[in-house]
C-alpha positions in Angstrom: 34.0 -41.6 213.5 37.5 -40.6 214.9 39.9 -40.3 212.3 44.1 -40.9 212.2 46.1 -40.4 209.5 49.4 -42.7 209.2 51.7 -39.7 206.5 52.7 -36.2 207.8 53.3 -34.8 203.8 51.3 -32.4 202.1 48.4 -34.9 201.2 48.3 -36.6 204.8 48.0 -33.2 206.2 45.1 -31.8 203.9 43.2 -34.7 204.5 43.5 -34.5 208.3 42.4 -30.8 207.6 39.5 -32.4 205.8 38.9 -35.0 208.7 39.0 -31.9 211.3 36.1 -30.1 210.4 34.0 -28.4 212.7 36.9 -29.5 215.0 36.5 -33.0 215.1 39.7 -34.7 216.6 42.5 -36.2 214.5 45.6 -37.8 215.3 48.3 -37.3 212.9 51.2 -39.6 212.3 54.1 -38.5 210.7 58.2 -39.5 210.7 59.6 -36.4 211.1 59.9 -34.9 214.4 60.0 -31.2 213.2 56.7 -31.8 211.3 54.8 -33.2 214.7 56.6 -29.8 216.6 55.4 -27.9 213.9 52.1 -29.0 213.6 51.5 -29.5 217.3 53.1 -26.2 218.0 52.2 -23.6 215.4 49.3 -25.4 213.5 51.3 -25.4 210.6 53.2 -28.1 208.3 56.6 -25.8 208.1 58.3 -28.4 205.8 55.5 -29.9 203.7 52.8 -27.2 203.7 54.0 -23.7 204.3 51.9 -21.1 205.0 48.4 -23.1 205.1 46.9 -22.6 209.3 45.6 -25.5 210.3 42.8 -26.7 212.9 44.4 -27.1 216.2 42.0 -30.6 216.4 45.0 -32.1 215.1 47.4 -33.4 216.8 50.3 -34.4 215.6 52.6 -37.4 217.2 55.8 -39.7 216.0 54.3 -42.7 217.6 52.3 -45.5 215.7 50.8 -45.9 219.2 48.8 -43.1 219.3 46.4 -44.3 216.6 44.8 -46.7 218.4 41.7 -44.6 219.5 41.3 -44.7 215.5 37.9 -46.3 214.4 39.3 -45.5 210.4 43.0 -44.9 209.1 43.8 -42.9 206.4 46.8 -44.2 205.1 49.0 -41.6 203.0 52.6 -43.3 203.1 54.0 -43.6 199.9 53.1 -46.6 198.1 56.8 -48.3 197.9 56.9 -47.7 201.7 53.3 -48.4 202.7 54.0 -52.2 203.4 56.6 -51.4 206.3 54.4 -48.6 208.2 51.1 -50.9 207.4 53.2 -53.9 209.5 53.7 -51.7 212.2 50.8 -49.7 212.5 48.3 -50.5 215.0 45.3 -51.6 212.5 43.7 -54.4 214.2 40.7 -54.7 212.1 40.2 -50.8 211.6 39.0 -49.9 208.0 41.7 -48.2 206.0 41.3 -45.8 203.4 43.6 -46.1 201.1 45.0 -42.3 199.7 48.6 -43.3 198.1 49.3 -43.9 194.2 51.0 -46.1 193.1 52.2 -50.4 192.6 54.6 -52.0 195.2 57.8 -52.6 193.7 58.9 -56.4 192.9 55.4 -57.5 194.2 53.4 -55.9 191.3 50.5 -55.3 193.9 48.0 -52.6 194.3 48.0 -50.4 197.3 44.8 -52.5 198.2 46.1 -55.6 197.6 49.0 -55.2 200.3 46.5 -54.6 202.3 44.5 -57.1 202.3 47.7 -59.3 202.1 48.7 -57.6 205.6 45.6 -57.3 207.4 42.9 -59.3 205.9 40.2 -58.2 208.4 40.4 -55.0 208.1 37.9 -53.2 205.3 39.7 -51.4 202.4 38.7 -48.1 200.7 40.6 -45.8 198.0 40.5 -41.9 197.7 41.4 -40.8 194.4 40.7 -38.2 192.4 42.4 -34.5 191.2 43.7 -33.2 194.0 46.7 -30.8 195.1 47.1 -30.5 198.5 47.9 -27.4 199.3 43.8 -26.2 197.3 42.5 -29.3 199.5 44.2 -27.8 202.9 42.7 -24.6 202.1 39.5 -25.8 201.6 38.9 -24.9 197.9 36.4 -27.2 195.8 37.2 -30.4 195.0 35.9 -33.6 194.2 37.2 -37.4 194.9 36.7 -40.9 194.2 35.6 -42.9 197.1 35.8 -46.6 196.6 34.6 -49.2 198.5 33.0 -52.5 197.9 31.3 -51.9 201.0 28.2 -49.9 200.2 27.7 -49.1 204.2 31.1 -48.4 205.2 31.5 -46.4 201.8 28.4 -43.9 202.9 29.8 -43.8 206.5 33.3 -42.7 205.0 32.2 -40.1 202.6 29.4 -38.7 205.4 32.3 -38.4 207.6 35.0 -36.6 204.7 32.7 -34.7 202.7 32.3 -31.0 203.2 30.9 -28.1 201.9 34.7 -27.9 199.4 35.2 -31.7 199.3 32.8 -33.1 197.2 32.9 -37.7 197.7 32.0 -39.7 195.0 30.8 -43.2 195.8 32.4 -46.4 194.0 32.5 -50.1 194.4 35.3 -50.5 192.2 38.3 -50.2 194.1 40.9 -51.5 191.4 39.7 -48.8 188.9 40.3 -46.1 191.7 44.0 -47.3 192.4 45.0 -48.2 188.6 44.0 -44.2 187.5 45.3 -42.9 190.8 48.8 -45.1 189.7 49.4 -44.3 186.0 47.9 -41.0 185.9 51.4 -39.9 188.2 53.5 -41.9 185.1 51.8 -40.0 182.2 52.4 -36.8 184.2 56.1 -37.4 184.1 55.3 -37.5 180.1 53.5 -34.7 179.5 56.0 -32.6 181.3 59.0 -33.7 179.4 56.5 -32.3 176.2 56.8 -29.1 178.5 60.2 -29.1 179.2 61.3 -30.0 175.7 59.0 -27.0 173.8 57.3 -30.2 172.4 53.8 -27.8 172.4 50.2 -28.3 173.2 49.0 -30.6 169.8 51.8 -32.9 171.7 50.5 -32.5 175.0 47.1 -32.9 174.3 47.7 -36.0 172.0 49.8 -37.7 174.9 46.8 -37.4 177.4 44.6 -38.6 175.4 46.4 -41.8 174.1 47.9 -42.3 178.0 44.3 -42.5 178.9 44.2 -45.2 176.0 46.8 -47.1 177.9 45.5 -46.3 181.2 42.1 -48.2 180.4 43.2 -51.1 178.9 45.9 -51.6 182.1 42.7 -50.8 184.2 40.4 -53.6 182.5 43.2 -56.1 182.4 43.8 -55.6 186.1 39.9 -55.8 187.2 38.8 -52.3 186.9 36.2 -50.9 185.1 35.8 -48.2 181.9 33.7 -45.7 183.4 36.2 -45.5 187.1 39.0 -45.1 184.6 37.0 -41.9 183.0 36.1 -40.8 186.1 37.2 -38.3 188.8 40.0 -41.1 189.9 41.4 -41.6 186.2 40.8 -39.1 183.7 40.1 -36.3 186.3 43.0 -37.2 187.5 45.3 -37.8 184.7 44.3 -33.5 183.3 45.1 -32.1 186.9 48.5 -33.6 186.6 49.7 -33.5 183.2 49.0 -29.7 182.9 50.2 -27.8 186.3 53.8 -27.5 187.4 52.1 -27.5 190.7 52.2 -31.6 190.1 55.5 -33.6 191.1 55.6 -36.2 188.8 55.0 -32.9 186.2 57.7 -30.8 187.6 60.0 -34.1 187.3 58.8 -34.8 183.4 59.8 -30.8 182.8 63.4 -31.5 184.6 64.0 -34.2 181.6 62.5 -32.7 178.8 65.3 -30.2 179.3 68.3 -32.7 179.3 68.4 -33.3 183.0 69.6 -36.6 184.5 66.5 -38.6 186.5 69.2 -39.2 189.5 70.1 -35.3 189.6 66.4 -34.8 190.0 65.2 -37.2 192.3 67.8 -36.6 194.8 66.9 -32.7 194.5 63.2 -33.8 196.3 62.2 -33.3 199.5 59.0 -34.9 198.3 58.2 -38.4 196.7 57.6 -38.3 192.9 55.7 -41.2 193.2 55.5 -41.9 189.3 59.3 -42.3 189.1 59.2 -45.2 191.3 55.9 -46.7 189.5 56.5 -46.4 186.1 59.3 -49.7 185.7 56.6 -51.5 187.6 53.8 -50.7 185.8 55.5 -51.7 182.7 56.4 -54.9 184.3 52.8 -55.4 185.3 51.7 -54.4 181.7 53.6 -56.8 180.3 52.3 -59.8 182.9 49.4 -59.3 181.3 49.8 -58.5 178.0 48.9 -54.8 177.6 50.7 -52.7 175.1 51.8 -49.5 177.2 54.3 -47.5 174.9 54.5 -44.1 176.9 55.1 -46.2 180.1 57.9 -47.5 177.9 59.4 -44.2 176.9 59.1 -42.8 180.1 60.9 -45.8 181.5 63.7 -45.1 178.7 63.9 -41.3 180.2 64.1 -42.3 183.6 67.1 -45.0 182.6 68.8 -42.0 180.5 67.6 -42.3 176.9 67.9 -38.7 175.5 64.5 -37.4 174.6 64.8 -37.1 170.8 65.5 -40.6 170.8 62.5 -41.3 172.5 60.9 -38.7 171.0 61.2 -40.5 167.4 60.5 -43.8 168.9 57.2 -42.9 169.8 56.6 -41.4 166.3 57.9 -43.8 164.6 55.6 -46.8 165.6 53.4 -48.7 163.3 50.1 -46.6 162.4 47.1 -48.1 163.7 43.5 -47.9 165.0 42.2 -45.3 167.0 40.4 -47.5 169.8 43.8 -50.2 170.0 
């Protein structure tokens, strides 16, 4: 199965490492025309992966074009942009696999469900799991989430990803996948304002573990099932991110637990914090369906410019309740 992938970032470009094993061919799409000279040229990704050699199988190209010897498409656009590239991209029926996190703005719609809304003959999947890139690119263990309601096309896409490091576990539930792969990045941004503001580890631990909470009941209300939620594409998920600086959506929680402005730190990004963007509409979709969601809220609050005591005491201060509400 010859594989393109439509992202030139860090993730795009671990997973076309992963697709290039044992040299297979694969045809990498990305915007910027220093990361296609880079990766054509040095086998490197200068700007989004420094320092990881890549396979020269992959080739990288600026033109949508190019994909079209694809027979699959691994799409790794961020999810607020995936709607424009997916339009232009030459998918004609081609399955997709589905590797960005996050809800379209103003739509309210899963990853998946602009896809099917785009291309309704072409089969979806959804990679998800705990993954940094640059571990992935350099081939250290790791497992994922593959969904697909499929069941044939699911075992011909993880035959063709797995490896000896990359470990694919099989799903049907491709809601479930997205939802953890989604709020997982907005609870990051929360546990790393506990960092940033010396909030400490009874704090941290405490905010996984009641995000998770959250995380489920979004994920039921929205179609997805429990044990997705707890697995490698939710709660395996949701720990990678909410304890390593190494995460984006982290490193941005840390930047406002110490008094910084959102705008200040977003515009200091080369890369997409893609929880940032999801986070006002995930608590819009929450609240569509009438799921309570209070560290979406307060991470909302943070990213508007609430100061983080405020928030803090909010939090704190609401009505005691049952464990499993």
């Amino acid at each position: 199965m010859r594989i393109g992938v439509l992202g030139g970032g860090a993730w795009g470009t671990a997973l076309a490492q992963v697709a290039a094993r044992g040299d297979a061919p694969v045809t990498l799409w990305a915007r910027e025309d220093d990361v296609v000279a880079s990766v054509n040229d040095a086998h490197e990704n200068r700007l989004f992966l420094p320092g990881v050699p890549l396979s020269p199988s992959i080739r990288a190209t600026g033109e949508l074009a190019d994909l079209d010897d694809a027979e699959a498409l691994l799409v790794v656009v961020p999810a607020q942009f995936l709607r424009s590239v997916l339009v232009a991209a030459p998918v004609a029926g081609r399955p997709l696999v589905l590797c960005a996190k996050g809800i379209e703005a103003g739509t309210r719609k899963l990853v998946a469900e602009v896809s099917r809304e785009l291309h309704p003959d072409a089969p979806v999947a959804v990679l998800s799991g705990p993954t940094f890139a640059h571990e992935v690119a350099k081939g250290l263990p790791t497992a994922v989430t593959l969904a697909c309601e499929d069941e044939g096309l699911r075992e011909a896409l993880a035959e063709r990803l797995a490896g000896p490091a990359f470990r694919t576990y099989g799903s049907s539930d491709v809601a479930g996948a997205e939802i953890g792969g989604a709020v997982k990045n907005v609870l990051a941004i929360a546990c790393g304002v506990v960092e940033g503001a010396g909030l400490g580890l009874n704090a941290r631990a405490a905010l996984i573990a009641r995000g998770f909470a959250e995380m489920t009941r979004f994920g039921v209300a929205r179609g997805g099932r429990p044990e997705t939620l707890a697995g490698l594409s939710g709660l395996g998920d949701l720990v990678l991110t909410c304890s390593s600086i190494n995460s984006r959506n982290f490193s941005l929680g840390v930047g406002l637990g110490q008094g910084k402005a959102a705008v200040e730190l977003l515009a200091d990004r080369r890369t997409v914090a893609e929880g940032a963007a999801t986070a006002p509409v995930l608590r819009e979709a929450a609240q569509a369906v009438g799921v309570d969601m209070p560290v979406t809220a307060a991470v909302c609050a943070l990213l508007e410019g609430a100061p983080v005591e405020q928030v803090v005491r909010s939090l704190l201060a609401r009505p005691l309740r049952e464990e499993a509400h």
